[in-house]
N, C-alpha and C positions, 0 to 999 in steps of 0.2 A: 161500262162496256162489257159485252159479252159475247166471249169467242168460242166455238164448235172445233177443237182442233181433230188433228188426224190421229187413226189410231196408238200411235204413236208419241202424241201426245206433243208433239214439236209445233207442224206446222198449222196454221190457222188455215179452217176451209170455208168461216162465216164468220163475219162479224155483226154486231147487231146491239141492240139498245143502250149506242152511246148517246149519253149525255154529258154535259161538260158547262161548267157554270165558270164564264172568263170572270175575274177582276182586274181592270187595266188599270194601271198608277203610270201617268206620266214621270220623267224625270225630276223633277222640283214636289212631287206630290201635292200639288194642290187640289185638284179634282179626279175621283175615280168615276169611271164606267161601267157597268154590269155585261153582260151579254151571256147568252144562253144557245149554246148547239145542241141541236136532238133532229127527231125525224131521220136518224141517218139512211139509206138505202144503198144498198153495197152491187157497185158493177160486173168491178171484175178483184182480185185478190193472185196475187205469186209470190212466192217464198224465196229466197236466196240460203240457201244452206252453210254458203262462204260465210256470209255476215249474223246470219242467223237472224235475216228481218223480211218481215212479209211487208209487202206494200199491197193496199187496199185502197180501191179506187171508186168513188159515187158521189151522192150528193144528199147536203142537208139542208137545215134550214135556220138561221139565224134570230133572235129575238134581241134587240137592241134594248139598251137603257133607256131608250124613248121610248119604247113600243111599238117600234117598226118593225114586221116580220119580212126577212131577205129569205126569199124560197130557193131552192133547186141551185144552190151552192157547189160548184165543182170541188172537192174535195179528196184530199190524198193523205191515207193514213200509215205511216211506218209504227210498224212496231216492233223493238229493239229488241231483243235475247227474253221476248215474253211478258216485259216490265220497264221500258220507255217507250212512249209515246209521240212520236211528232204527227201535228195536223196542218197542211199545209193547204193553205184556202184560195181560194179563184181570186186573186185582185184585185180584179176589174167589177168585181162585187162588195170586196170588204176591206179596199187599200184603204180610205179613207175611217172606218173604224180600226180596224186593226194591224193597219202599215199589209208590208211583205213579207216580212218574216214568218217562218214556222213556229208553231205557237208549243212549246214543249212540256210535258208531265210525265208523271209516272202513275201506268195502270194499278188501279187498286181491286 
């Protein structure tokens, strides 16, 4: 991922070529699944100064372990004091791969 911040060097005004390689382990570990976010396109983006976390709002596109590409993915990305990450993904497209929850990392 790569961000255009403000003079300033705090807040993000762009973000752009995330990629993001999921490995999912169920609880028992028995079988893993792959998936692949890219394509990102960025709508809209605002800062919160309080928290010190930009949320980032668009859409991408999914590549599954089978090879099924899910397009145009609603998409919300917080990013925490510069170096966490939360991606929270449209449900109604990816509950079934990847439940509801927020999928969490740290930008590198």
């Amino acid at each position: 991922m790569e961000g255009n911040f403000d003079n300033a060097g705090i807040a993000p005004m762009v973000i752009k070529g995330l990629n993001v390689s999921l490995v999912v382990v169920p609880a028992d570990g028995s079988i893993t699944h792959r998936y692949q976010l890219s394509d990102f396109k960025q709508d809209s983006i605002s800062y919160d100064n309080n928290t010190i976390t930009s949320s980032t709002k668009g859409k991408l596109t999914m590549m599954t372990s089978k090879d099924q590409r899910v397009e145009n993915i609603e998409v919300e990305l917080k990013l925490i004091n510069k170096n966490i990450l939360t991606i929270t993904l449209d449900p109604s497209k990816t509950r079934e791969q990847l439940g509801e929850s927020p999928i969490y990392g740290v930008e590198r």
